[in-house]
N, C-alpha and C positions, 0 to 999 in steps of 0.2 A: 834423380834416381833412374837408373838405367833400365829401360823395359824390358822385360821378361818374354822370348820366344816361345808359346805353345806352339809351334810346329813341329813336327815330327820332322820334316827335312825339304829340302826343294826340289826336290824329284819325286814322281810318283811313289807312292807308300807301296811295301808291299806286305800281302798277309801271307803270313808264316807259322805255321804250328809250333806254340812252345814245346820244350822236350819235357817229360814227364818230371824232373827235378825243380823245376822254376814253375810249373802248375801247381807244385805239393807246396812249393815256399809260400807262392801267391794265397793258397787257400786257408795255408796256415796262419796267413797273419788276419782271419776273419775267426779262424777257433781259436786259437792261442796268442792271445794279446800279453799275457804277462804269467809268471809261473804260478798262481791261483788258479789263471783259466785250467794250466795242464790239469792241477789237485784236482778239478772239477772235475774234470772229464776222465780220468783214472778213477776217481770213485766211482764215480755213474757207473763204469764198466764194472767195479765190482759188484756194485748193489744190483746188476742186473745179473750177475754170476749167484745171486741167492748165498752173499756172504753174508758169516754173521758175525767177521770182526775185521776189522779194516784197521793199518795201522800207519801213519805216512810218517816219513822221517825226511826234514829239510835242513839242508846246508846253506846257508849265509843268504837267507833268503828265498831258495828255489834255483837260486842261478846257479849252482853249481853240482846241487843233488837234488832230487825228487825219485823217492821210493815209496814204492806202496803195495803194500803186501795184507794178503785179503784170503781167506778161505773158503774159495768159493767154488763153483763146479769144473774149475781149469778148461786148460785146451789141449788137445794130441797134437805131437809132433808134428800130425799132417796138415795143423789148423794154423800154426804159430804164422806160416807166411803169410798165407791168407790171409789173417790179420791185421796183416801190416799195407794190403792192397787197398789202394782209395777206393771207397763205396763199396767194401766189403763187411759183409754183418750177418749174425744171427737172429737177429732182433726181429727184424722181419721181413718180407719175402717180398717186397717191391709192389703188392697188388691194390696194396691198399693204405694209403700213407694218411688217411684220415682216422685211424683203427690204430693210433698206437699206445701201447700199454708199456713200455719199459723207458728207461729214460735214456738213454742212447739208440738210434736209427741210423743215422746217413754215412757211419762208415768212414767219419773222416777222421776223430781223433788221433787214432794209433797212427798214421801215414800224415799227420801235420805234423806233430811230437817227432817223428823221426827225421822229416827230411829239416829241422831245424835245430836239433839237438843229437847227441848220443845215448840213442834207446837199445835199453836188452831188456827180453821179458823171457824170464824161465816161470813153466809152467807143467802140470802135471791133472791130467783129469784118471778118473776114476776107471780103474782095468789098463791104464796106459803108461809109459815109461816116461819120466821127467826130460821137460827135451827144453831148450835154450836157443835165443835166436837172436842177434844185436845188427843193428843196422848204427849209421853215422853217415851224419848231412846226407840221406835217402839214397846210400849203396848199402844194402843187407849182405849178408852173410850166409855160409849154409849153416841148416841146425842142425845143433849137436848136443848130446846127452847130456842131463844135467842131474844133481841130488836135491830132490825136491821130495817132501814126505806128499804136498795134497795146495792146490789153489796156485796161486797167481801172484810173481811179483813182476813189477816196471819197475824198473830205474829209466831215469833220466839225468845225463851228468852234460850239463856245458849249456844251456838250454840259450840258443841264440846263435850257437858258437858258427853256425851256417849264414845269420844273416847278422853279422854285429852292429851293424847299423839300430836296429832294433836295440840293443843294448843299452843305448844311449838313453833310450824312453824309459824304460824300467829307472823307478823309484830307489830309497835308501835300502838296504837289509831290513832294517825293522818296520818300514812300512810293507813292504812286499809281506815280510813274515804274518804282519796283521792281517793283508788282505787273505792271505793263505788259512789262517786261522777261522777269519768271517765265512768260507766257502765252507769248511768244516764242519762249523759249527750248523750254520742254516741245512745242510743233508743229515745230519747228526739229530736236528729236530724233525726232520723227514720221515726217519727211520729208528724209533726210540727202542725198537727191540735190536738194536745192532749195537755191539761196542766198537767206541770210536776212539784210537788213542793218536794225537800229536806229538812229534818230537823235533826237538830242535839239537843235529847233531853237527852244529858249525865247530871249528877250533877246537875237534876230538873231543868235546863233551858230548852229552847224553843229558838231554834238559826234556821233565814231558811235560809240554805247555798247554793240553788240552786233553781231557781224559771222559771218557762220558760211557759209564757201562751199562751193559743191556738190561732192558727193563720188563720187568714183568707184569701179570694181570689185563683186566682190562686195558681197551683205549685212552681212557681219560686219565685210569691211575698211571699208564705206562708213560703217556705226553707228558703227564704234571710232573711225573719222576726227572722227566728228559730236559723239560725247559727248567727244573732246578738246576739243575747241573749245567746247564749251557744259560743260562740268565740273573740265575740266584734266588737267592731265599726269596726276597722279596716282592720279588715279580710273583711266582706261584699265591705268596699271601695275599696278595691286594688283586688277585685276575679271579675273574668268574666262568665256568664255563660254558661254554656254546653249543647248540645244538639245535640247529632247525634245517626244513626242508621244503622244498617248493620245488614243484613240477619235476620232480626227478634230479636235483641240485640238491648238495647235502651240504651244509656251511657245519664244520666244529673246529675246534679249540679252544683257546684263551682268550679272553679281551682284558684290561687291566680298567680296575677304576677309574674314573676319568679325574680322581685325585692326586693317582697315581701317574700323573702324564711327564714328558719328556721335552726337554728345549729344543730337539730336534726330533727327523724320524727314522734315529737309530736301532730300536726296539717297535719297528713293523716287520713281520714276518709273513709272506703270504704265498700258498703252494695250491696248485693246479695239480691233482693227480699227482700229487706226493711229490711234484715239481718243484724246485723255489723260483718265483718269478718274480719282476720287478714291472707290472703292469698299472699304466695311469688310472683304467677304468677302476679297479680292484683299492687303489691307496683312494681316489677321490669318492668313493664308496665307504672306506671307512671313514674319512673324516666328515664325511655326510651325517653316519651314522652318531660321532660326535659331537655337534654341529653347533647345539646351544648349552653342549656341558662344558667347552675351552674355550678361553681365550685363544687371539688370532695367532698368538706368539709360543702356545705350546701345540702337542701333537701325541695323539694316542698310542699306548702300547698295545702290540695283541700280535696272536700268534695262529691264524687260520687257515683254515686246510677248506678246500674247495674239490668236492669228487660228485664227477657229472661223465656222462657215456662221453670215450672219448671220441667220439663222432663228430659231437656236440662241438669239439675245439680244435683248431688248429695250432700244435705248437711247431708247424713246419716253417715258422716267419723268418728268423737268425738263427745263423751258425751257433751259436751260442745257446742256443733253448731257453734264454732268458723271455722271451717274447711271446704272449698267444693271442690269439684271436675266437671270442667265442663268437659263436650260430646270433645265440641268442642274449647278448650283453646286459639288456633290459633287465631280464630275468634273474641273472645273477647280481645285478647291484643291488635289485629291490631287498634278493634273500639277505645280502647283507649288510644294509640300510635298517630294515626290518626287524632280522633275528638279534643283531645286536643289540637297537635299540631294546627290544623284550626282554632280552638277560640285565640290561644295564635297569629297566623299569625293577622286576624285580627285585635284584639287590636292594631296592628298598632307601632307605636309607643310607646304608650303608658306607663309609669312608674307609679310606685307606689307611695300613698302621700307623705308614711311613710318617703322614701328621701327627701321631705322640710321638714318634723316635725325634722329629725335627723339634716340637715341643719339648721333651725332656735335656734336649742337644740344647734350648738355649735358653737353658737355667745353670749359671755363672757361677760356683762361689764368690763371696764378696773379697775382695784384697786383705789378704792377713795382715793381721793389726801388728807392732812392731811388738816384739817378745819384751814379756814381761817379766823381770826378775823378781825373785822372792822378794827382796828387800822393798821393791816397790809396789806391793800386792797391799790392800788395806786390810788391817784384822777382822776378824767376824764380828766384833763387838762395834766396830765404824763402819763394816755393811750393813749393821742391825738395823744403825742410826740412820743410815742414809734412806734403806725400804720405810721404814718408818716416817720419814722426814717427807715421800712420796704421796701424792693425792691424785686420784684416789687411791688406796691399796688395790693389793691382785685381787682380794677377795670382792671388795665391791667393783670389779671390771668385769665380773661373771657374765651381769646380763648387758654388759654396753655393746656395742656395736661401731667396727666404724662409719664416720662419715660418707661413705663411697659404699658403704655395704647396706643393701635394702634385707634386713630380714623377713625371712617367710613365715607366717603364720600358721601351722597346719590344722586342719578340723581333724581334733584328735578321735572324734565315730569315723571315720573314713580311714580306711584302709591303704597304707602309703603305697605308689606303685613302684619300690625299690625296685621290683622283680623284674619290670619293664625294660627294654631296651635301652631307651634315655635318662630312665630312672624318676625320683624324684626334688622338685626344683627345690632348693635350701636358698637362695639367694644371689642377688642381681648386682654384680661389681660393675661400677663406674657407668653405669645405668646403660651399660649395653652387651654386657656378659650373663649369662643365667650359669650358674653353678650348681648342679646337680650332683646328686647321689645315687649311685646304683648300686647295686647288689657285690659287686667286685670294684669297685673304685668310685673317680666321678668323672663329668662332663661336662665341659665349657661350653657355651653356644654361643655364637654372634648368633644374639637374636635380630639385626636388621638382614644379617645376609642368611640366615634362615626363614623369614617370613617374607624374603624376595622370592626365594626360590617357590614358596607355597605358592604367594600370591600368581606366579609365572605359570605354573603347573595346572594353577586353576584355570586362570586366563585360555591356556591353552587348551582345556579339555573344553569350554566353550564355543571356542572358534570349531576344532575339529567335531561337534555337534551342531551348531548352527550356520558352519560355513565363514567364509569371508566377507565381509561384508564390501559390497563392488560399490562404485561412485562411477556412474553413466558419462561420456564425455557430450557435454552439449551438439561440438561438431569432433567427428573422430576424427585423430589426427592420423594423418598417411607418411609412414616414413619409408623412404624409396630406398633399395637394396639389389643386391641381383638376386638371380631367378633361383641359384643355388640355397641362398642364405636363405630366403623369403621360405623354400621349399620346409629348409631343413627346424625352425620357427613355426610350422604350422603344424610339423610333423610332434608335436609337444602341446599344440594348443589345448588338448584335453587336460596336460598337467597344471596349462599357467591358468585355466578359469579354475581351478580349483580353490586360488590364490586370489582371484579377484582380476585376474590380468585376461582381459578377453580381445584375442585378435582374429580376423579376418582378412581373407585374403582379395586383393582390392585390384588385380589386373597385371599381369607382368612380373616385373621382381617387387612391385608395393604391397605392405600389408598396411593392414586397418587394424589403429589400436580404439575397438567400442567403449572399454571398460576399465578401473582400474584399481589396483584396491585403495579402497576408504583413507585405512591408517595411515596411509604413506603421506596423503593430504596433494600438493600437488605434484608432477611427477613430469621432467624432461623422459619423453616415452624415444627420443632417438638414442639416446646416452643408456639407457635403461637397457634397451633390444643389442644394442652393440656388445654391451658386457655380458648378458643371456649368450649370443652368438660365440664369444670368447668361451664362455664355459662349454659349451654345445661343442666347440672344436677339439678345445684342450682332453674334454670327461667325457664325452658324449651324451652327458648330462648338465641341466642348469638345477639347483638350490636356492638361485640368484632372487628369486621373487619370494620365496618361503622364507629362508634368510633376512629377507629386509624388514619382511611382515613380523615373523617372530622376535625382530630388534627393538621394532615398535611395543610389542606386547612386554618384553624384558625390560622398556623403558619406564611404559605404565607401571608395572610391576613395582620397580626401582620407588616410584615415588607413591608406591600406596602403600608400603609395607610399614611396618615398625621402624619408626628412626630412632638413632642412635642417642642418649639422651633421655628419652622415656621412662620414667620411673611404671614396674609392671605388676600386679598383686598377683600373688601366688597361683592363684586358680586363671590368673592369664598364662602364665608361666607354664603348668602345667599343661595346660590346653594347647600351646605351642610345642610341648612337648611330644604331646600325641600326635596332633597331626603332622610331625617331622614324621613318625614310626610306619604312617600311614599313608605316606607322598612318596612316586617312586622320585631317584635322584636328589632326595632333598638332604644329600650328604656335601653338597657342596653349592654352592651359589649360580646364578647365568655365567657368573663370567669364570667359574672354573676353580674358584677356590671354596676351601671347606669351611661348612658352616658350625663343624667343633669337633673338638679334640677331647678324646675318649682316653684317660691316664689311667691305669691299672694301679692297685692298692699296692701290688708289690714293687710296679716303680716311684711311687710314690713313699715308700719307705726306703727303698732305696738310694732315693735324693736326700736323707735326712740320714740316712749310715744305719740304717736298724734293720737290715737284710742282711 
């Protein structure tokens, strides 16, 4: 293979000022990576014009139109050029870039969009005449008058057509369209009092792929309104909502049950001052906060909003505003570590619908039997003979029972707890189902993966009363690191004795592991500190020793509870009943799946055609 010269040349280099056209292209390909980014950044500039309906209309992708028209405070004729000048903005006055409150700052969108595409923005503010201004590959035009009643459209038509190299990267129509739709959608839940409409007007149609109208009321009714419409029915029914606060950090929205979870992390949403941001500290915070309700192979839904002085944040990181950095990151993992966990305690019990829609989903009629003609139907006088001929009859079946069915005895002086949550137990199928009755239908229980969860739940509020229990190491072991890693491992010591993991720092980059917990039994402490150090880089947080410890405790768990098999008398039955009602989380098992399915009386007649 022939080696590749990075030299610039064999003569002296020399520095040269690029001209202001190849500065706009260069910049632009840090803001405008593909036509979603432009959607992005055309929004943002309306939602900081105080519009309250945004409409965008895309051609074959983005690549060849992007429009977006918005009613929002417009711009005079005197403002339109300015506009278009890199690091020109009203947003804010340069004195303080720590202070910012809008979601556009640095002045570069309009002037990257134009010096790579063919941009016109006719515009009209309030007291002023409609004025119009188009620039191509970043030579503008003079402005001239336009018919505009009030607010702000961009077009953009040719988007690359200045660097087509660039063209090459961009993806098929329909995935650009998608991505265009996801950017929509995430400002769309941003801003749930604005309507948001999509169009798709490739090949002279008119298609609206996304529609999402303003909502009214409160915050919580107006989001729950918003993420129906941007997520669907089902997400709102199975999410609980959030609200907590710490040190001046206000965590709300949605979290979905942890029933309700995803094979990926398509349904994470998380916004910084009404920002959408895709930040590691924030997603490993949530899954912290899910931690011992999933399995390793799913991933939480939720939809949280984060508002903190913006002092407190830097979202000055990328071009893209995708990225921040907070003061104080501690602070906001804990809030949302914390507040989740306490909505998800709460909910109680609780499980998701979606487990009876997937229950009723897989109840099959059995294969039609081949048609029966008259002629070969038996008379009623040879089906007498035949019920007859039967033993036992239906009547003496009354009180049998099947083999696999443990009936319940109840103490008919006791008052049945239909009215209860989980109802009352009737009977134990295949000696690991409880069949219950409640007031509006029944419910199934695995009672082994119910009486794990209890058992786990107990366990845990133990440990977090009486601590960890630590196992002293005879001779501490020293394991050698540099001075960074060593630093950054102590800076956490207060979290890992909480856990039973006690280190010290031993001279240089060594630290001293004194202590370690019990449960683990014995423990390689260099393999242990390397994967702590991994988390510590990746999250700025380790889980890594709480996590092991709580494995162990969901292990005990696993083998004290009820096993499958057990035949259980009534007043066990019930008594498992209760303390389900009474345990938060005890909707589903450690490892993430539900420990019963709650069938309503009218699907339940409706699987039988009597609806």
């Amino acid at each position: 293979m022939a080696a590749f010269d990075r030299k610039i040349s064999d003569d002296h280099p020399v520095i040269r000022q690029l001209d202001e056209a190849a500065i706009n292209r260069i910049a632009a390909g840090e803001v405008v990576e593909r036509p979603a980014s432009a959607v992005k950044e055309l929004i943002e500039n309306a939602l900081d014009a105080q519009a309250s309906r945004i409409e965008v209309e895309i051609a074959y992708g983005g690549k060849t139109l992007i429009r977006v028209t918005d009613d929002g405070c417009g711009m005079s004729e005197t403002e339109l050029p300015l506009a278009l000048a890199r690091h020109a903005t009203s947003k804010i006055d340069g004195s303080d870039l720590l202070n910012i409150h809008s979601f556009g700052f640095r002045g570069e969108a309009l002037p990257s969009l134009a010096a790579v595409g063919r941009l016109t923005i006719r515009s009209r503010a309030d007291g002023h005449a409609g004025a119009e201004v188009s620039v191509s590959g970043g030579g503008a035009q003079q402005v001239r008058p336009a018919a505009l009643t009030s607010g702000t459209v961009v077009e953009l038509r040719d988007l690359f057509f200045a660097t087509p190299a660039r063209l090459k990267f961009l993806r098929t129509d329909r995935a650009e369209m998608q991505a265009i739709g996801d950017v929509v959608k995430r400002l769309a839940m941003a801003e749930p009092y604005v309507t948001f409409i999509l169009r798709d007007v490739s090949a002279g149609k008119d298609r609206v792929t996304f529609r999402a109208d303003a909502q009214t009321g409160d915050l919580f009714d107006a989001l729950a309104g918003r993420l129906r419409s941007v997520l669907g029915k089902e997400f709102t029914e199975n999410a609980i909502p959030i609200d907590a606060e710490r040190e001046e950090v206000q965590l709300t929205g949605y979290a979905a049950l942890p029933t309700y979870s995803r094979g990926s992390a398509v349904q994470q949403f998380l916004f910084v001052n009404g920002r959408p941001v895709r930040d590691k500290l924030l997603i490993g915070a949530l899954r912290g906060a899910y931690m011992d309700t999933l399995s390793r192979d799913r991933h939480p839904a939720a939809c949280l909003f984060i508002e903190l002085d913006p002092t407190r944040v830097d979202v000055n990181v990328h071009p893209a505003k995708s990225e921040v950095r907070f003061r104080d990151p501690g602070t906001v993992r804990g809030l949302i570590v914390s507040g989740l966990r306490h909505a998800l305690a709460e909910a109680g019990h609780r499980s998701s619908s979606t487990v009876a829609g997937a229950t009723l989903g897989a109840f099959r009629p059995e294969p039609a039997e081949p048609r029966i003609y008259q002629m070969d139907r038996l008379s009623p006088a040879a089906r007498t003979a035949g019920y007859t001929a039967q033993s036992p009859g239906f009547a003496d079946m009354a009180q049998d029972y099947s083999a696999r069915v443990e009936p319940v005895v109840e103490d008919e002086t006791r008052p049945e707890p239909q009215d209860r949550p989980l109802g009352a137990a009737r009977a134990q199928v295949h000696e690991n189902y409880i069949i219950a009755q409640t007031g509006t239908g029944m419910v199934i229980v695995d009672q082994h993966a119910a009486h794990e969860r209890l058992v786990y739940e107990r366990l845990k509020r133990q440990m977090a009363e009486n601590g960890v229990a630590a196992q002293a190491l005879l001779i501490p072991e020293i394991v050698e690191m540099c001075e960074g890693d060593a630093r950054m491992l102590l800076d956490h010591a207060e979290t890992f004795a909480r856990f039973g993991l006690t280190l010290e720092p031993f001279g240089g980059g060594a630290v001293a592991v004194r202590e370690t917990p019990a449960l683990l039994g014995e423990v390689n402490c260099k393999a242990m500190l390397e994967d702590i150090l991994d988390e510590l880089a990746d999250q700025g947080s380790s889980d890594l020793v709480q996590s092991r410890v709580e494995a162990i405790l969901s292990r005990v768990a696993c083998h004290g509870s009820i096993r499958s098999g057990r035949r259980m008398q009534a007043e066990e039955m019930n008594a498992l009943l209760r303390e389900m009602e009474a345990t938060p989380l005890s909707g589903q098992c450690n490892h993430g799946r539900p420990t019963y399915v709650e069938l309503k009386l009218a699907d339940i007649e409706r699987l039988f055609g009597r609806s």
